[in-house]
C-alpha positions as CSV (number, residue, x, y, z in Angstrom):
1,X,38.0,-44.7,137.7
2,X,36.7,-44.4,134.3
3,X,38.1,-42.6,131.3
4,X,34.8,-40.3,129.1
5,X,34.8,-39.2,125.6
6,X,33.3,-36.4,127.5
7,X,35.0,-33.1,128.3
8,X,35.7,-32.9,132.4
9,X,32.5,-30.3,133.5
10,X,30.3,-30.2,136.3
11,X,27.3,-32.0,134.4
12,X,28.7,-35.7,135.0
13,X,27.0,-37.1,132.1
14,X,29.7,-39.8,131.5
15,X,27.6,-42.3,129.3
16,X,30.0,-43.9,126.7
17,X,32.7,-44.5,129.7
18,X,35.4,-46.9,129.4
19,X,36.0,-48.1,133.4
20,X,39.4,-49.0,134.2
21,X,38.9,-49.9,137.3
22,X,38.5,-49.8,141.3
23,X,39.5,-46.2,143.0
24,X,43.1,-47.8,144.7
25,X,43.4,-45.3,147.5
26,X,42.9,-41.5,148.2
27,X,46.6,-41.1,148.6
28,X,49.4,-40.7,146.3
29,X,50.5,-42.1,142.8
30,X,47.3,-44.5,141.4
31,X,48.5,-46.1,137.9
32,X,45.3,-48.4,135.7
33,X,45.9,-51.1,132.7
34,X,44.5,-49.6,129.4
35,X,44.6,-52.2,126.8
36,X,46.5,-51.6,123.2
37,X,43.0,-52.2,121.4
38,X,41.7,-49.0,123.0
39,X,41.2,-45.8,120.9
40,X,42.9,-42.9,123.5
41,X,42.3,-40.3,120.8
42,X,38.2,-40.9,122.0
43,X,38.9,-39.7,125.6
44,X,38.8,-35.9,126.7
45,X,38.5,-36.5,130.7
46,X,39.2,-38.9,133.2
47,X,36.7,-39.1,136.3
48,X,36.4,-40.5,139.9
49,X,33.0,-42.4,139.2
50,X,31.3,-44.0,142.3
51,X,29.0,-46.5,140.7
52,X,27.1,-47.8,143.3
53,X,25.7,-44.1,143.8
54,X,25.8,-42.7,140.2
55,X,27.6,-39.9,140.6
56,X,31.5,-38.6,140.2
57,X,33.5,-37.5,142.7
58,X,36.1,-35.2,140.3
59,X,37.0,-34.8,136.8
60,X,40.2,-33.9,135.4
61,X,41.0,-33.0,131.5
62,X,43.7,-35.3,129.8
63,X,45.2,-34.4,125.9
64,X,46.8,-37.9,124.9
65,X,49.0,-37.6,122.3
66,X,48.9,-40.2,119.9
């Protein structure tokens, strides 16, 4: 799971990524740790990013309020 300063598209280019961590499951509620030194007002989309194949598996648009 990683959080983009990208907005959520179909062109997964997700370069300057901050990864927050291991998919948990595929069901339900999933809740990840984002330290206080990170800058929220950088990120326009989190994504389901499969590293080991390079690719993203969805994209969704977040608006954090800070």
């Amino acid at each position: 799971m990683v959080l983009s300063p990208e907005p959520a598209s179909d062109a997964w280019q997700y370069d300057d990524r901050l990864h927050l961590g291991e998919l948990k499951g595929n069901i339900g509620d999933q809740n990840y740790t984002i330290g206080a030194d990170v800058d929220l007002s950088r990120y326009r989309s989190v994504v389901i990013w499969c590293e080991r194949f390079s690719v993203a598996f969805g994209a969704a648009a977040i608006d954090v309020a800070v």
